[in-house]
BATORLUM-290251 format. One record per atom (N, C-alpha, C): residue in three letters; y, x, z. Coordinates in pm, whole numbers, padded with zeros to 5 digits, always signed. Example, Ala and Ser with C-alpha at 12.3 -4.5 7.8 and 13.67 -1.06 7.14 Angstrom:
2
ALA-00569+01319+00780;ALA-00450+01230+00780;ALA-00330+01320+00780;SER-00225+01285+00708;SER-00106+01367+00714;SER+00003+01290+00787;
This chain:
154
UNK+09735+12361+09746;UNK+09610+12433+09733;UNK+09519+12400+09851;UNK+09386+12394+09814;UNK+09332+12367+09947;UNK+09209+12435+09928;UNK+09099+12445+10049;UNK+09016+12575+10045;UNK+08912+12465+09972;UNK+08806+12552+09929;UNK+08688+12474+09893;UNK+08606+12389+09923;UNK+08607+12268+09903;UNK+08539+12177+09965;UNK+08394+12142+10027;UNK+08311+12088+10119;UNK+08203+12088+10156;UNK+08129+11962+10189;UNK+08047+11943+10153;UNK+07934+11797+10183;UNK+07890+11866+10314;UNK+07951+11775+10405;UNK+07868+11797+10554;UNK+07805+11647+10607;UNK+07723+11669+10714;UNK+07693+11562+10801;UNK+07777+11556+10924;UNK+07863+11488+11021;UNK+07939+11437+11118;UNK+07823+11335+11208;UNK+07845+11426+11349;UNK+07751+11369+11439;UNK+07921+11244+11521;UNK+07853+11123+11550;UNK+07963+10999+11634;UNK+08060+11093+11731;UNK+08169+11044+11736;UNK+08236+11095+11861;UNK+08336+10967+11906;UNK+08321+10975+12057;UNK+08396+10903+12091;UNK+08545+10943+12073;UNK+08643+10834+12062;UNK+08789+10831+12041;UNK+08821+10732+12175;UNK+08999+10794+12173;UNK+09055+10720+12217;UNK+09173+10685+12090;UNK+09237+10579+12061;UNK+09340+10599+11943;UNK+09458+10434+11981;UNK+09526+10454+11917;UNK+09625+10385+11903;UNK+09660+10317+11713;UNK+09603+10183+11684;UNK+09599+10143+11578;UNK+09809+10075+11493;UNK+09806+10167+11376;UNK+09969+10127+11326;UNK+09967+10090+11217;UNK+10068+09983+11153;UNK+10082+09999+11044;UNK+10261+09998+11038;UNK+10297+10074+10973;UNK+10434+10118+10967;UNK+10457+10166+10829;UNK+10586+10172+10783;UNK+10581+10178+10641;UNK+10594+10329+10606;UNK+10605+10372+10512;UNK+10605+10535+10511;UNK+10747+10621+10528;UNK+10820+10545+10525;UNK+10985+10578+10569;UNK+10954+10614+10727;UNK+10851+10568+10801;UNK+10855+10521+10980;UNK+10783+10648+10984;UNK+10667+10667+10957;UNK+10597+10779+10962;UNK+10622+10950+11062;UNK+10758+10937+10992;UNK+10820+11100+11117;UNK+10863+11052+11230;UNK+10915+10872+11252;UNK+10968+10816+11394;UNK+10838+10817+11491;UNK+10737+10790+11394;UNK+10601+10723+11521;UNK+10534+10832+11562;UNK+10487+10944+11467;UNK+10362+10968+11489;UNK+10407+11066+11625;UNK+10476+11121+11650;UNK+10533+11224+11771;UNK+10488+11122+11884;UNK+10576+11015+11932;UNK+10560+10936+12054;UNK+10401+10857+12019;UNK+10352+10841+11924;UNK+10210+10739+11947;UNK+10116+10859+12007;UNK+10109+11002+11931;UNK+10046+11093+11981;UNK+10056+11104+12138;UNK+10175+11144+12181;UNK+10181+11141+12325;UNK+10175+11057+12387;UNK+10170+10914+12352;UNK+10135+10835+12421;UNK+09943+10795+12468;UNK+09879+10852+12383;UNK+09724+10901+12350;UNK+09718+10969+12461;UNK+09795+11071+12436;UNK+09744+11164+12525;UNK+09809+11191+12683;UNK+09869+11086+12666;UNK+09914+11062+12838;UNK+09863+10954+12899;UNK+09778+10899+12819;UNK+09685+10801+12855;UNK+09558+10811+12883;UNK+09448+10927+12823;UNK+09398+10973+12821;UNK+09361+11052+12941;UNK+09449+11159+12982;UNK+09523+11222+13080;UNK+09512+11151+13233;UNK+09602+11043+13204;UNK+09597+10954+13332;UNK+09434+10878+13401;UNK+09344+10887+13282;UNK+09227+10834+13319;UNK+09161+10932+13343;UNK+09189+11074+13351;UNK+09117+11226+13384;UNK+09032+11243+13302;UNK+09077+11235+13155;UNK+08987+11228+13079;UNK+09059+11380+12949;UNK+09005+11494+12968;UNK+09062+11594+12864;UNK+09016+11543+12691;UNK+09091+11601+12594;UNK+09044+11597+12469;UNK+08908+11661+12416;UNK+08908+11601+12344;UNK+08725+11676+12284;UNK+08762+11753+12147;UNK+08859+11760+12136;UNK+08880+11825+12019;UNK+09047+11800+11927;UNK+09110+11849+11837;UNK+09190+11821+11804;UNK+09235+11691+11732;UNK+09396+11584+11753;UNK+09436+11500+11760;UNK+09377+11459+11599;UNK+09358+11296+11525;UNK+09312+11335+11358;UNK+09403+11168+11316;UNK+09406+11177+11213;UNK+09489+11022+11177;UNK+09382+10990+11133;UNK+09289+10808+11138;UNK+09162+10758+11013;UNK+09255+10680+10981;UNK+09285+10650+10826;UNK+09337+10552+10743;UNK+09227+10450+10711;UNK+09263+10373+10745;UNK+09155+10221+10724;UNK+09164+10191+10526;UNK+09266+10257+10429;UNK+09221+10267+10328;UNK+09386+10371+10270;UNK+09343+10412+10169;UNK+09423+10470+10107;UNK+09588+10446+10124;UNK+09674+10547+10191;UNK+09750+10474+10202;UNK+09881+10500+10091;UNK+09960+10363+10105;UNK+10066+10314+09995;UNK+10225+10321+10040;UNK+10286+10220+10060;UNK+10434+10268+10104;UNK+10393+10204+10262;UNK+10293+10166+10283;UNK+10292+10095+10402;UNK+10130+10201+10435;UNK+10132+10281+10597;UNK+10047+10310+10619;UNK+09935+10251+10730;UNK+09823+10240+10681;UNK+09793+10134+10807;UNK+09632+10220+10909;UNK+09653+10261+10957;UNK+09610+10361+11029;UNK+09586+10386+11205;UNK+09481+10467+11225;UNK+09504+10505+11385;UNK+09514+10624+11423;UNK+09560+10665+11529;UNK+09614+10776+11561;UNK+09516+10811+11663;UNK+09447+10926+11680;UNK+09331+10963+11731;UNK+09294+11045+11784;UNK+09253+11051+11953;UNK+09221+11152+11986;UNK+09057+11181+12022;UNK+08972+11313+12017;UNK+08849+11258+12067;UNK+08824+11293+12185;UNK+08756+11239+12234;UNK+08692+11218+12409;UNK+08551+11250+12414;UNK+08539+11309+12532;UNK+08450+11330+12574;UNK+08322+11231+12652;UNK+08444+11150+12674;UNK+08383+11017+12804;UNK+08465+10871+12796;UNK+08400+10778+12776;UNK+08461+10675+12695;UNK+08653+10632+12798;UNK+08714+10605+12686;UNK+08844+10550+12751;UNK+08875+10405+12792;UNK+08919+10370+12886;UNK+08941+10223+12926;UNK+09084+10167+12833;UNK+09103+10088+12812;UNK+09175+09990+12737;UNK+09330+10014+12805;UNK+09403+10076+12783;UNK+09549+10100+12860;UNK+09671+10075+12719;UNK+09773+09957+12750;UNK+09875+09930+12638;UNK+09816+09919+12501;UNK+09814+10015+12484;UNK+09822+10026+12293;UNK+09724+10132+12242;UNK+09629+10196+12376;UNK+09555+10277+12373;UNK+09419+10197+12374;UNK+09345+10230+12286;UNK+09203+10176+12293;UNK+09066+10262+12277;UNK+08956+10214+12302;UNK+08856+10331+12311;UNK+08802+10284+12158;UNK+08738+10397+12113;UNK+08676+10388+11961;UNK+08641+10489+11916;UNK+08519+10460+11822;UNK+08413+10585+11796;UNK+08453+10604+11650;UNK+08468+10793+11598;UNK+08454+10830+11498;UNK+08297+10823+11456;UNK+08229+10752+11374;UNK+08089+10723+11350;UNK+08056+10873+11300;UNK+07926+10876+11324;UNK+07816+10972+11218;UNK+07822+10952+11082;UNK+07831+11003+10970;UNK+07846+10998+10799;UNK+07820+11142+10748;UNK+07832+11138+10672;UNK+07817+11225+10525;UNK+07976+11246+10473;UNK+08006+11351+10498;UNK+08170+11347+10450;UNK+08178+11470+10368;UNK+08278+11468+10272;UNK+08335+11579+10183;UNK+08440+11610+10293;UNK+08452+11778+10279;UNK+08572+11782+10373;UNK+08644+11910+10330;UNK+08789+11950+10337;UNK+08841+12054+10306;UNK+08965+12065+10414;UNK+09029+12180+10390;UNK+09129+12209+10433;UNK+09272+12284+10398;UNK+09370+12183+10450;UNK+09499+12224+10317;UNK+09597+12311+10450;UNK+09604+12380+10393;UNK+09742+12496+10429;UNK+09896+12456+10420;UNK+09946+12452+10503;UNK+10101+12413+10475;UNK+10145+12309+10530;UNK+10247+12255+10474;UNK+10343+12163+10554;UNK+10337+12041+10471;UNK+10347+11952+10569;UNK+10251+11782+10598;UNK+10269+11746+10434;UNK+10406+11800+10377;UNK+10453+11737+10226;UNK+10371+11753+10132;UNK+10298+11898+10125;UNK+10209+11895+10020;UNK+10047+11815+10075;UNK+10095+11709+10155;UNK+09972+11664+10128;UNK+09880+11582+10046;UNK+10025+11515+09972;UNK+09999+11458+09879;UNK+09923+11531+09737;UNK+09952+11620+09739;UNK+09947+11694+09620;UNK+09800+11729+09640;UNK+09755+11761+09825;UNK+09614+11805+09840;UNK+09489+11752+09838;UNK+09532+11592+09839;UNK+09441+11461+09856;UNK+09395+11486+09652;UNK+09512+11468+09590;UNK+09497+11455+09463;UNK+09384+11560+09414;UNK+09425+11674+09473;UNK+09354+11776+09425;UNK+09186+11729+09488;UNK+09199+11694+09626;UNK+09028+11652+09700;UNK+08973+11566+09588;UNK+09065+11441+09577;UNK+08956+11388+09517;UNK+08912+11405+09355;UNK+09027+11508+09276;UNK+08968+11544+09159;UNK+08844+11625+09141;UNK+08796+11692+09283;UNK+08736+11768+09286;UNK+08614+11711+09326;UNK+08588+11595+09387;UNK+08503+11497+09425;UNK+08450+11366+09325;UNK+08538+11327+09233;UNK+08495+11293+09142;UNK+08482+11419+08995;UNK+08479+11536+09005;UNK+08422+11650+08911;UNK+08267+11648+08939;UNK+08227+11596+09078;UNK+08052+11650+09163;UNK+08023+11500+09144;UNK+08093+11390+09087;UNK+08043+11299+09062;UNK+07997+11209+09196;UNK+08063+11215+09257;UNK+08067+11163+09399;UNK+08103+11052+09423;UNK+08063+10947+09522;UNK+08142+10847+09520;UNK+08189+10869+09633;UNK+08280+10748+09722;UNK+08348+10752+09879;UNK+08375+10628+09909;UNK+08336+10657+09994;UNK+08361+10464+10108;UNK+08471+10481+10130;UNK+08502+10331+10206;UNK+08647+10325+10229;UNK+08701+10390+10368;UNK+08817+10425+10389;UNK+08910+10504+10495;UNK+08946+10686+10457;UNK+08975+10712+10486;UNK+09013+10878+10508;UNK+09018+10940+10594;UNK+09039+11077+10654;UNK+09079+11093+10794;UNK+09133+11267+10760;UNK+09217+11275+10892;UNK+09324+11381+10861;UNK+09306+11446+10982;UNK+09252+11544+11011;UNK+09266+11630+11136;UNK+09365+11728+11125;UNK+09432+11736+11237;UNK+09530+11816+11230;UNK+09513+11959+11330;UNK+09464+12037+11278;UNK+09427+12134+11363;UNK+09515+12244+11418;UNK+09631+12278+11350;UNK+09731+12371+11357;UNK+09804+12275+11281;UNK+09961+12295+11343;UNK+10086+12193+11365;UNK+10213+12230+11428;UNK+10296+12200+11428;UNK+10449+12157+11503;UNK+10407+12176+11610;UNK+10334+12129+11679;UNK+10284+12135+11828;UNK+10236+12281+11910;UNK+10211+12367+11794;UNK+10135+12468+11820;UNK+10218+12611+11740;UNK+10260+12596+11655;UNK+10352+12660+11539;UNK+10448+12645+11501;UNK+10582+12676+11514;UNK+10708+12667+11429;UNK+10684+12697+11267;UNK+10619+12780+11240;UNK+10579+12794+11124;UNK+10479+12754+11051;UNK+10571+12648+10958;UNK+10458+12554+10860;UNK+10361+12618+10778;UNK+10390+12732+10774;UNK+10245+12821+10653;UNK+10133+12868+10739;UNK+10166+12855+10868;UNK+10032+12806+10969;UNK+09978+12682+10991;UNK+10034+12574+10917;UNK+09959+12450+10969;UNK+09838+12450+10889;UNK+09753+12381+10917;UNK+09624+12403+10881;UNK+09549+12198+10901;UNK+09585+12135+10751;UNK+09506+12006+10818;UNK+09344+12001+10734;UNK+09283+11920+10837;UNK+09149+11909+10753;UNK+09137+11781+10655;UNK+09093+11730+10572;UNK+09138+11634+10524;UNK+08935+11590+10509;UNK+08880+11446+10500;UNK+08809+11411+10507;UNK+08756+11286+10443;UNK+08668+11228+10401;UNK+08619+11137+10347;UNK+08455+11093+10343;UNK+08429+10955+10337;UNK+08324+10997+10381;UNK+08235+10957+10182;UNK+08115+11015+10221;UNK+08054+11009+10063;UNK+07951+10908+10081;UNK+07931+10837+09971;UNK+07780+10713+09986;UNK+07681+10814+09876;UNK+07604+10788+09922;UNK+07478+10809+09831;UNK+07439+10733+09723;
């Protein structure tokens, strides 16, 4: 289930992120250590978060996810390992938010975009997943809270 969806505008934000492609079996190995590795990188350049951690999928993803792991910044990041600086752009995005634990997310995308092609909408390519409430913050999954995102063409 996810809450009702919204056509917003998204002003640029700078990122710092770490780019993967790993297959979807890898998915529970990486995303823990790529996150902290973001953010101990980040950290080390005295640089705090601008907001909560988000995954952008460079396109829909399949058994193989190919994706970056993302944090936003306030003040651009220097180039460290596997950490790179990069901007979430300005767009036009549909956006909602699904309740629960990471599994039904599948079920919540399905539901986004039935609901996005009902308004007759179209969408460029990538996705993006903010994770606002989590494991990190909650033992309890009926508090997680992700935002799920897309952007819309005119």
């Amino acid at each position: 289930m996810i809450e009702t969806p919204q056509i917003i505008q998204t002003t640029a934000r700078l990122t710092a992120f770490i780019p993967l492609k790993v297959p979807i079996s890898e998915i529970k190995n990486v995303m823990g250590p790529t996150i902290g590795e973001v953010y101990s990188t980040i950290s080390a350049q005295g640089i705090a978060p601008a907001g909560p951690w988000f995954t952008h999928h460079l396109h829909r993803p399949t058994d193989v996810f190919d994706f970056e792991v993302s944090v936003p910044v306030a003040s651009p990041v220097e180039t460290r390992g596997r950490v790179k600086p990069g901007e979430w752009p300005a767009m036009k995005m549909a956006r909602t938010v699904h309740d629960g634990r990471y599994e039904g997310l599948a079920e919540a995308w399905g539901e986004f975009h039935a609901w996005i092609a009902g308004q007759g909408l179209k969408v460029g390519a990538g996705l993006w997943e903010v994770y606002l409430v989590g494991p990190e913050t909650s033992a309890n999954p009926a508090d997680w809270r992700t935002e799920l995102n897309l952007p819309v063409i005119d």
